[in-house]
C-alpha positions in Angstrom: -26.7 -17.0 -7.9 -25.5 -18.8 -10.9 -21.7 -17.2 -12.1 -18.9 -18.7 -14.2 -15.6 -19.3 -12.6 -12.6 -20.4 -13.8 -10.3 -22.8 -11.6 -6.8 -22.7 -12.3 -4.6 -25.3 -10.2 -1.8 -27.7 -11.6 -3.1 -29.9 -8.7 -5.5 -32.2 -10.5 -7.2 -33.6 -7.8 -7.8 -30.4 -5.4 -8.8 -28.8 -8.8 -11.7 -31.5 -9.4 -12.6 -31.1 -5.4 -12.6 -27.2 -6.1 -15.1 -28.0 -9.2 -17.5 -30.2 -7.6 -18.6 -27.4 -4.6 -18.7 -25.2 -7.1 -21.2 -27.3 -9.0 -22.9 -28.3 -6.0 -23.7 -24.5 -5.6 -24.6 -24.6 -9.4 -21.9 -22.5 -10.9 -20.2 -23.2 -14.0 -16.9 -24.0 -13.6 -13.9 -23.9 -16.2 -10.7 -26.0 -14.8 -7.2 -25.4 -16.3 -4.0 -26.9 -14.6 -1.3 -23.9 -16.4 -1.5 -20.5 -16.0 -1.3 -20.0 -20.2 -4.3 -22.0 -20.4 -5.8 -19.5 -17.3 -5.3 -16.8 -19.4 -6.5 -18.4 -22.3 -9.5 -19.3 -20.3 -10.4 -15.9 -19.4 -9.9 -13.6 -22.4 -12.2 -16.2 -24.7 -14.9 -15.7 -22.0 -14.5 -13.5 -18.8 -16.1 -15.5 -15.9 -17.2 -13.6 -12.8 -14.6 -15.1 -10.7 -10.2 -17.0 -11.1 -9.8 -18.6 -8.6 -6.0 -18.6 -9.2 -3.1 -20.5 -7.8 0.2 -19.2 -7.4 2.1 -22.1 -7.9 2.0 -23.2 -11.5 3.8 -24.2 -14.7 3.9 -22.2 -17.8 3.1 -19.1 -16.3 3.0 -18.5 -12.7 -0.2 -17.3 -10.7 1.6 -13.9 -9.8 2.5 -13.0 -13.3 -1.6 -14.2 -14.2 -2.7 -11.8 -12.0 -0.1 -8.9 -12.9 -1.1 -9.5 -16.9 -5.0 -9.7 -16.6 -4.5 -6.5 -14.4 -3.2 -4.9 -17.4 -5.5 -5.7 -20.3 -9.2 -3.5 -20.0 -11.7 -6.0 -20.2 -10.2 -8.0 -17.4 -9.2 -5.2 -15.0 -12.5 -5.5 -12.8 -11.9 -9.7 -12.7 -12.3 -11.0 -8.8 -9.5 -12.9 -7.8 -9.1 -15.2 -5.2 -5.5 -17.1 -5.3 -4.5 -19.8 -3.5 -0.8 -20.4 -2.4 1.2 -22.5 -0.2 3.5 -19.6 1.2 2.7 -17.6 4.0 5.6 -15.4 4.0 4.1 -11.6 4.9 6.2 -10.1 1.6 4.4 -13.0 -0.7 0.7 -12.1 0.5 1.7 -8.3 0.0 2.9 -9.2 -3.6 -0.2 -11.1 -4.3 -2.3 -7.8 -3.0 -0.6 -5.6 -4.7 -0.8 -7.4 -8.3 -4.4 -7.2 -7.7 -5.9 -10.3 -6.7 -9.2 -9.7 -4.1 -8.8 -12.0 -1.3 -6.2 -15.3 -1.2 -6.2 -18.5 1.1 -3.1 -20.2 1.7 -3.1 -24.0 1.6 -4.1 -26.6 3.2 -7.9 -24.5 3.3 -10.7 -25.7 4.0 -13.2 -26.3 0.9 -16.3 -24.9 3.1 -14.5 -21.5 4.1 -13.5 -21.7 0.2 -17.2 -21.4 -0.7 -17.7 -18.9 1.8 -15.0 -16.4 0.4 -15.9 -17.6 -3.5 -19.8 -16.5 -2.2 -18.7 -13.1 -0.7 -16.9 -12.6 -3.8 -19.6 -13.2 -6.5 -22.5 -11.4 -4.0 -20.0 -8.2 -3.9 -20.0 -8.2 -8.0 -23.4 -8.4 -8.1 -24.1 -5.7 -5.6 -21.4 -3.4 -8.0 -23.3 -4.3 -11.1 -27.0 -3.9 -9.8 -25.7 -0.9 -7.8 -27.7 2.9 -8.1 -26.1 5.3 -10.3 -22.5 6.0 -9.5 -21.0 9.7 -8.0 -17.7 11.0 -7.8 -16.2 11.3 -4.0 -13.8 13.9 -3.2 -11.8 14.2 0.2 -9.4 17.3 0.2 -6.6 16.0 -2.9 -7.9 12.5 -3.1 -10.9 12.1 -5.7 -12.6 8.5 -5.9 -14.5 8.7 -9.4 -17.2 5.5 -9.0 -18.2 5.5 -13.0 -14.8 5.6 -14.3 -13.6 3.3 -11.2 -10.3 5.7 -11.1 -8.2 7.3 -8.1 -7.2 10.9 -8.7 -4.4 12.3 -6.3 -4.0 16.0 -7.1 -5.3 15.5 -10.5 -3.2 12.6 -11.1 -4.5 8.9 -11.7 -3.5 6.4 -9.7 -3.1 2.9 -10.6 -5.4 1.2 -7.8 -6.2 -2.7 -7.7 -9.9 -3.3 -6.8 -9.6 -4.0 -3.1 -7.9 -0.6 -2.9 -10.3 0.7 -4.9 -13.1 -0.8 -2.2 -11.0 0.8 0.3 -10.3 4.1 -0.6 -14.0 4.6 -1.7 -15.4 3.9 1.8 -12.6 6.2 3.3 -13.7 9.2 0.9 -17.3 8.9 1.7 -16.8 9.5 5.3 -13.7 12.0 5.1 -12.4 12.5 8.8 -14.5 9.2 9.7 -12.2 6.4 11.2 -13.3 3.1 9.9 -11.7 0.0 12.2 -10.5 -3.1 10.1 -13.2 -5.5 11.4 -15.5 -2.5 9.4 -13.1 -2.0 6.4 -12.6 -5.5 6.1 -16.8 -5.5 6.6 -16.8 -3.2 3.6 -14.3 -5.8 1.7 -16.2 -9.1 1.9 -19.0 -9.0 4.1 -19.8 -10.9 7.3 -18.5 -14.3 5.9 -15.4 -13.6 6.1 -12.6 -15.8 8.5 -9.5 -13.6 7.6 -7.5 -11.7 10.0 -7.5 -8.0 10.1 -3.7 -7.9 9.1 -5.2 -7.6 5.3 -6.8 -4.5 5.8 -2.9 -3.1 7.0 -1.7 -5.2 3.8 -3.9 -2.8 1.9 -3.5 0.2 3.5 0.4 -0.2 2.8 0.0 -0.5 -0.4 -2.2 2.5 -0.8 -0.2 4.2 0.6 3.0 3.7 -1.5 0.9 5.3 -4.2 -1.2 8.1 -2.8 1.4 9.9 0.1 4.3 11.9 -1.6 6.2 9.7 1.7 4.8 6.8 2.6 6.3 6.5 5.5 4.5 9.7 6.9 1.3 9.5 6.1 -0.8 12.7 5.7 -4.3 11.8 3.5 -4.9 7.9 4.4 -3.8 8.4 8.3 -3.4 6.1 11.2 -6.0 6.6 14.4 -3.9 4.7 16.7 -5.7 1.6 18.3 -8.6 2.6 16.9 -8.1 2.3 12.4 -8.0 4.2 9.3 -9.1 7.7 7.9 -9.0 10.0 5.2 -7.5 13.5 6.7 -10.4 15.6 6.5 -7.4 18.3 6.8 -5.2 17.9 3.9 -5.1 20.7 1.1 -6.6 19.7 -2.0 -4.2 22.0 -4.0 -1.7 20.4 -6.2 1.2 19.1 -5.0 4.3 16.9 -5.8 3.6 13.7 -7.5 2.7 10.6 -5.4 4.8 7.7 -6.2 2.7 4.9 -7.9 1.0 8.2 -10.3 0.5 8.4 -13.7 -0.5 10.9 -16.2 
């Protein structure tokens, strides 16, 4: 599979590491060290896949991801960020600005490849995929073509990883999915990532589907087991999830 990808990295050298696998796999790779030049780099030609770090001048990886999120023709963009913190509320933040998957540093360059492939098969599966339906379980309504979450007729702002999510849980309303198969669902089997980004996720979702997040009625908890969308929740209109927009 050949796929531009843009590396952005202030860290010269782990940048030119980063660009040589990538050419060994025979990608095309376009290395920036700022995050102005990242964005630069990706609205004069959208690649298939950032590989984003959070650390940078200029602009900062986070606010990257939180302004390609906004603007159409980048919306879909895989992103993979790397970042030297490990703090639980930084990962979250990451997640929730949209990036796709993230490795915190030192990595490994091989498992790099192996989340950069999962990443780039997964796009071309979407693209090459049969024609798309809408899902609908009881309020929640997962619209494939328009790649749009409706709560109770509302639209939900939904990165692509809860996009991913929410789409399996519709299909299979009442179904409970475990994370090793959610996260199955996320990235395939070449994946080295702990489950703890499926609950990452489901957080998340949660915040912007559930009228209380913190008692959750459509995306439900099967304790010791996973996730599910309530096959029992009214689909008649109700208050306004947080996280909703008209």
């Amino acid at each position: 599979m050949h796929a531009h990808v843009v590396v952005a990295d202030d860290d010269e050298g782990q940048a030119e590491l980063v660009r040589r696998y990538l050419q060994h796999e025979g990608h095309d790779v376009t290395v920036v060290h700022d995050g102005r030049a990242a964005l630069e780099a990706v609205r004069s030609r959208t690649p298939d896949l950032l590989v984003l770090d959070v650390m940078m001048p200029r602009v900062g990886g986070l606010d990257v991801c939180r302004i390609i999120r906004s603007e159409p023709p980048l919306v879909d963009l895989p992103v993979l960020m790397l970042t030297a913190r490990s703090a639980e509320d930084d990962l979250l933040l990451g997640l929730d600005l949209g990036a796709d998957d993230y490795m915190t540093k030192p990595f490994s360059p091989r498992e790099l490849m192996a989340r950069i492939r999962s990443l780039l098969r997964r796009g071309a599966r979407q693209t090459s995929a049969e024609p798309e339906t809408i899902l609908r379980a009881g309020p929640l309504v997962v619209d494939q073509a328009r790649h749009e979450i409706r709560v109770h007729d509302r639209v939900i702002d939904s990165t692509p990883g809860e996009f991913r999510i929410l789409e399996l849980l519709a299909e299979h309303p009442g179904q409970v999915f475990t994370r090793a198969q959610i996260l199955m669902h996320l990235h395939g089997y070449d994946r080295h990532i702990t489950n703890r980004t499926v609950d990452m996720h489901v957080m998340n979702i949660r915040k912007k589907i559930e009228v209380d997040a913190r008692r959750a009625r459509l995306l439900v908890t099967v304790y010791g087991v996973g996730y599910k969308i309530s096959d029992q929740v009214d689909a008649a209109p109700g208050s306004e999830a947080p996280g909703s927009r008209r």
